[in-house]
N, C-alpha and C positions, 0 to 999 in steps of 0.2 A: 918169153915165158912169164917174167909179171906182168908183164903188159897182160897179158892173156888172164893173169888170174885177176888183176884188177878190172876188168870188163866184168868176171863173172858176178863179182862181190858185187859191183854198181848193179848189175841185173837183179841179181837175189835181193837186196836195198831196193829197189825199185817195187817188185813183186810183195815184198812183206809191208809196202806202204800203201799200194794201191789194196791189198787184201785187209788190210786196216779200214780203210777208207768206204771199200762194198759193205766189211761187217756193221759199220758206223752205220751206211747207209739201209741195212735191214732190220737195223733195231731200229732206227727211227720210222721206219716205218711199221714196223710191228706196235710198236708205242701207238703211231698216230693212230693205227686200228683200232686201237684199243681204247682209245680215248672217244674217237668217232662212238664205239658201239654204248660204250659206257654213256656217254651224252642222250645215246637215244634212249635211253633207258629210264634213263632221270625225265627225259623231256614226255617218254610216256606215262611217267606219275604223275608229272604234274598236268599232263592235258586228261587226266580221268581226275585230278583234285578240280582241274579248273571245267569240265563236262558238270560234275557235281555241284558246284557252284550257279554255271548256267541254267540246270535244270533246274535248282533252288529259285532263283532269279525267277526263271519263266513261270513255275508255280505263282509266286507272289505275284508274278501280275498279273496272273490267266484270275485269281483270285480279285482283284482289283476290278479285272473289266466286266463291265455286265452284259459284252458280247459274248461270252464264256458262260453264260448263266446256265445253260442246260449241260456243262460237266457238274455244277454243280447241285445238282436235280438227280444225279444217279446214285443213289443209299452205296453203292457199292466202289464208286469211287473216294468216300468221304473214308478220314482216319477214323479207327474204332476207338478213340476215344471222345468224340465228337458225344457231345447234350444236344439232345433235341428238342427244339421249343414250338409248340404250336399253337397260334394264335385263334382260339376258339370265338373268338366277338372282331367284330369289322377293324382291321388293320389304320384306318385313317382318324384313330383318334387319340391325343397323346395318353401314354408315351410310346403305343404302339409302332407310331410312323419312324421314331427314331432306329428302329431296331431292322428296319428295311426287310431287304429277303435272304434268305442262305445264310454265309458268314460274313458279308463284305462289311459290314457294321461296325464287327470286334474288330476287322481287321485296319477298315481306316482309321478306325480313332485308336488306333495303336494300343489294345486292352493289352495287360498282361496277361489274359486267357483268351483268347480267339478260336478253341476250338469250340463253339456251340453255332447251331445251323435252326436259325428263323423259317419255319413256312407255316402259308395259309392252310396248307392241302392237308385234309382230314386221309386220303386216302394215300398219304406217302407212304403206310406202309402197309399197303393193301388194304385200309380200311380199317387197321387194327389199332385205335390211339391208345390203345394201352400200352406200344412201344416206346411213344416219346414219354424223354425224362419231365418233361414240363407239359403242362398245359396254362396256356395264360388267357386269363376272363378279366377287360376292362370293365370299372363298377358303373362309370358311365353308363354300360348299357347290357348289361343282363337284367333290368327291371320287369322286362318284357318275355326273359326266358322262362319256358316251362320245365317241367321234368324230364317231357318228352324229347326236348331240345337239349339236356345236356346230352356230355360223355354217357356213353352205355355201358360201358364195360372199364375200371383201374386197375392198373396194379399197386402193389404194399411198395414201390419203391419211387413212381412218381410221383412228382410232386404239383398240385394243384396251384397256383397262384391269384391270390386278386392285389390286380392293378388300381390306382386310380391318383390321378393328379390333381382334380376336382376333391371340393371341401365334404366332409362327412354331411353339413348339415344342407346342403345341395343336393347331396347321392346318397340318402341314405339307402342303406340295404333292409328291405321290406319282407320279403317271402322269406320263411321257415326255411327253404328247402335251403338253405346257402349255410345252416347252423350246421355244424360237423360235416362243411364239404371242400373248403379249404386247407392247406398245408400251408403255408406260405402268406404271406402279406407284401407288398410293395407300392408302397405309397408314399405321400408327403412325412406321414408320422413316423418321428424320430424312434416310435418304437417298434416301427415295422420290421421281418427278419432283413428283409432287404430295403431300408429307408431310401425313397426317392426325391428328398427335398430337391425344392425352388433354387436354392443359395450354398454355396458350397462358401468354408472358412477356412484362406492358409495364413499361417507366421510366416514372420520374413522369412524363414528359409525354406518357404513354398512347401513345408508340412501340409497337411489335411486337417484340422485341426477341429472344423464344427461344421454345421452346429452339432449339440452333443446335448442331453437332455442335465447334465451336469459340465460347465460350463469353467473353466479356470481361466479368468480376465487376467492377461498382463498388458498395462496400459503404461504409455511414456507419460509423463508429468509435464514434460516442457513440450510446446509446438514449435521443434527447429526445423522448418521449412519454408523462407524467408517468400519460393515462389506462390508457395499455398497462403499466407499469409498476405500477401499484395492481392492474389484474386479477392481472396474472401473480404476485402477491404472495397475494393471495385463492387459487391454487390450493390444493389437500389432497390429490389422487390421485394414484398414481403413474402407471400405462398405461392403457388403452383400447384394447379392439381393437372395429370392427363387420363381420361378418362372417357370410355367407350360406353357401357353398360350404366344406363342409369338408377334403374330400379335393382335393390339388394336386398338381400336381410339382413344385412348388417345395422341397417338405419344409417350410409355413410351420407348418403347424398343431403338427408335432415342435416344430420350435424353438420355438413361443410354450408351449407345455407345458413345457420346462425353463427357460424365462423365470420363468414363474409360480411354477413351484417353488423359484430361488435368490434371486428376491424378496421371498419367505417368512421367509429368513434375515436380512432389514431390515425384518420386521414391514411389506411394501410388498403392493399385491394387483397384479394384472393380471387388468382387466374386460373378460370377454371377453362380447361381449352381441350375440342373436341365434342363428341354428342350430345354432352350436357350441361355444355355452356355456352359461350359467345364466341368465344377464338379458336382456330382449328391450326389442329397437326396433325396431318393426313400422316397414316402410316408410314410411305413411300418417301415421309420426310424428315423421319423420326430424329434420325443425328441432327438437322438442322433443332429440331426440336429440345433433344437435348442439349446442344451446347447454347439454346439460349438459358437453358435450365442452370447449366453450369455455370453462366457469367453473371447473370441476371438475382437470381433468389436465392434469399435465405434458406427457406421451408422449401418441404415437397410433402402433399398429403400420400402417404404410402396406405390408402386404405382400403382393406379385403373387400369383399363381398358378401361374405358371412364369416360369421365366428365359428371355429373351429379348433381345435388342438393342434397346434402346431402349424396351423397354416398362416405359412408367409410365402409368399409372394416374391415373383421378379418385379412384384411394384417396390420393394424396399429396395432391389438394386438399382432402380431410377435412381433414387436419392444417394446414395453412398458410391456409387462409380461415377456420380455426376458432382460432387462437392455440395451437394446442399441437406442442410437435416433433416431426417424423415420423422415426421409426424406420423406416427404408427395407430390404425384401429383395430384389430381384430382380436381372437379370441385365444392367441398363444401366451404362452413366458416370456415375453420377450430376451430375458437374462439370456437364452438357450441360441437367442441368434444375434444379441449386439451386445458390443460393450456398455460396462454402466457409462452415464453421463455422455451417451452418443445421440440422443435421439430424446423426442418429447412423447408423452401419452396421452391420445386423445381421450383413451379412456377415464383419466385419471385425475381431468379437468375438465370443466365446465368451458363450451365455448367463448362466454365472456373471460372466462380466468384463464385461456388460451391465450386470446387474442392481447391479453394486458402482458401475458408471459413473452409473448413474442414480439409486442412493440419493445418492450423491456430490452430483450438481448440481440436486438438490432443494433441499440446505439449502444453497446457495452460492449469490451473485451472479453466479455465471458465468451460471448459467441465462437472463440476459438477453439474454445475449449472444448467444442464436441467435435473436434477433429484431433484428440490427441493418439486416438487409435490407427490413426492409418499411417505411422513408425511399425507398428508391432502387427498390423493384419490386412491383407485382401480378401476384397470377396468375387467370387465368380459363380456363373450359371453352369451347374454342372449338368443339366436337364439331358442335353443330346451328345454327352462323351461319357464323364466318370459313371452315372449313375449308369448308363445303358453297360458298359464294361462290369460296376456290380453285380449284378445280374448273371453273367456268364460268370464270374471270378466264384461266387456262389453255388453256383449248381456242380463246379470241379473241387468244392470243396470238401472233401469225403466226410469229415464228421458231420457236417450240420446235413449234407444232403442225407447219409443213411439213420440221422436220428428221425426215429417217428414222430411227429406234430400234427396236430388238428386244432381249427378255432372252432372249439363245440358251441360260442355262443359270439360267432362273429359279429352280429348285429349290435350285440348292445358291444362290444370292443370298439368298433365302428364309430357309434355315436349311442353316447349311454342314454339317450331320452327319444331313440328311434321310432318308440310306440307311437309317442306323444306326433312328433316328423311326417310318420308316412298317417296318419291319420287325414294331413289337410293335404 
């Protein structure tokens, strides 16, 4: 009889262990189910975050390619907050070419507005241009336009634009009809709404800094840059011109000829290389060109083609991205685009009183001294990035684009002696 009862107690023991054991094994698996489903769950947010992201991705580069060009081409695929700009005068002349077709412009140079869409096509919107925000007219070449050949029909909210990269006293604007037809300006002059200079100015901490028609110089007093110091020591030349277009109305090519000649009298040359002088620097070879420019000479003649307000030139960038001093001619402030004590004025001297200036600070210490700016500034060509990004940053700008503006008397804005201009 205990025998007996202890058999049953071992069984009932055995039973409440193994039912322990099934229970253990249904909650674990209840668990695992639950963790399974819960996983897919999580793993279907993040493959519609991560859809999201791919479709983002493929955007930007359907954007990118210009085998993609004709989604770009349907008004009704573009966001509605998209500026439309349309280039009324032949696209191949600057700064038209930089602004290319559609969006892809804003979007490789990385603008912080990229929603505006470039085209030729007068009938993108059925023929109606009084839908685009913009209309843009290089000054280049509306000389030749009639009345008949503008816009037909505007609205109060677009805005009209004149371009031009070319000097006022080059392009002046001649016909009446262009007086109260403009909105807008974009050009070299710093008082443009949207100014398009040549030379863009940062401070060391890569601000944007100028030019600026008011101008606050902060210059280092000491040149501690012992490798600038050893080239500028290495030079031998005295000037440097490079130079394509011989005849100007500046009168530069005069002056650089009695340049050459009272430089003679300090045993000095001025190399003039290229169309209009003896030595060539083909295009194609330009770097070579410039670092002889950078090792070699003192001077570089940075001189315009005509006088004009404000027009400077990527001739002045030859000089100052290349270490040598630019001898400046034309018809700006210059204060508006270099430091004081950086640069010489041809205007400001006689070429004998040049040439005696320049033999002078060849064999002096002074001559370092027109490099104390470049501690506190670079300059760069913003021609085919920042400025084309202007532009579109501009027209998304709600105040200035819904202020009303007209130039009732563009021409004389333009170039105040225009009568006198378009006469010859």
């Amino acid at each position: 009889m205990p025998r007996s009862i202890s058999l049953r107690l071992r069984l009932l023991t055995s039973l409440r262990q193994l039912f322990s054991i099934r229970l253990l094994l249904i909650i674990t698996c209840i668990s695992f189910m639950i963790s399974v489903i819960w996983i897919q769950l999580v793993e279907n947010d993040n493959l519609i975050i991560d859809n999201e992201s791919l479709v983002n991705e493929a955007l930007e580069n359907v954007a990118r390619d210009h085998r993609y060009a004709e989604v770009y081409r349907k008004v009704n695929r573009l966001q509605k907050d998209v500026k439309y700009i349309l280039l009324w005068t032949p696209h191949n002349f600057a700064p038209f070419y930089y602004f290319g077709d559609g969006q892809r412009a804003f979007i490789d140079k990385n603008c912080s507005k990229i929603n505006c869409y470039v085209t030729r096509d007068r009938n993108f919107f059925g023929g109606d241009t009084s839908k685009f925000d913009a209309i843009a007219f290089n000054g280049r070449n509306i000389d030749t336009l009639t009345k008949s050949q503008l816009p037909k029909t505007r609205s109060q909210r677009q805005k009209f634009i004149y371009f031009n990269m070319e000097s006022a006293d080059n392009y002046p604007v001649c016909d009446d009809i262009f007086d109260g037809f403009f909105n807008w300006t974009s050009t070299y002059r710093l008082d443009s709404d949207i100014p398009y200079p040549y030379i863009q100015i940062r401070n060391s901490d890569g601000e944007v800094v100028g030019p600026r028609e008011k101008m606050n110089w902060a210059v280092s007093k000491t040149l501690n840059d012992e490798y600038l110091e050893t080239k500028l020591q290495n030079k031998s030349k005295a000037v440097a011109w490079f130079v394509s277009h011989c005849s100007s109305r500046s009168g530069r090519r005069e002056y650089a000829h009695q340049l050459r000649r009272a430089l003679r009298a300090h045993a000095l040359t001025l190399d003039i290389y290229g169309a209009c002088g003896p030595l060539k620097c083909p295009r194609h070879q330009k770097n070579s060109c410039d670092s002889i420019l950078e090792s070699n000479y003192f001077f570089y003649l940075s001189f315009e083609n005509s006088l004009s307000k404000d027009y400077v030139t990527e001739k002045l960038l030859t000089a100052l991205q290349h270490d040598s001093v630019p001898i400046v001619l034309g018809g700006a402030d210059y204060s508006r685009f270099l430091p004081p004590g950086s640069y010489l004025n041809a205007r400001s001297a006689s070429p004998t009183a040049l040439a005696n200036m320049i033999a002078k600070l060849m064999s002096s210490k002074e001559y370092n001294q027109f490099f104390l700016w470049k501690s506190s500034y670079s300059y760069y060509d913003p021609t085919e990035t920042s400025n084309v990004c202007a532009v579109c940053a501009a027209l998304h700008n709600k105040e200035i684009f819904e202020k009303p503006s007209v130039y009732r008397n563009l021409r004389r804005w333009w170039l105040p002696n225009y009568q006198d201009r378009c006469k010859t």
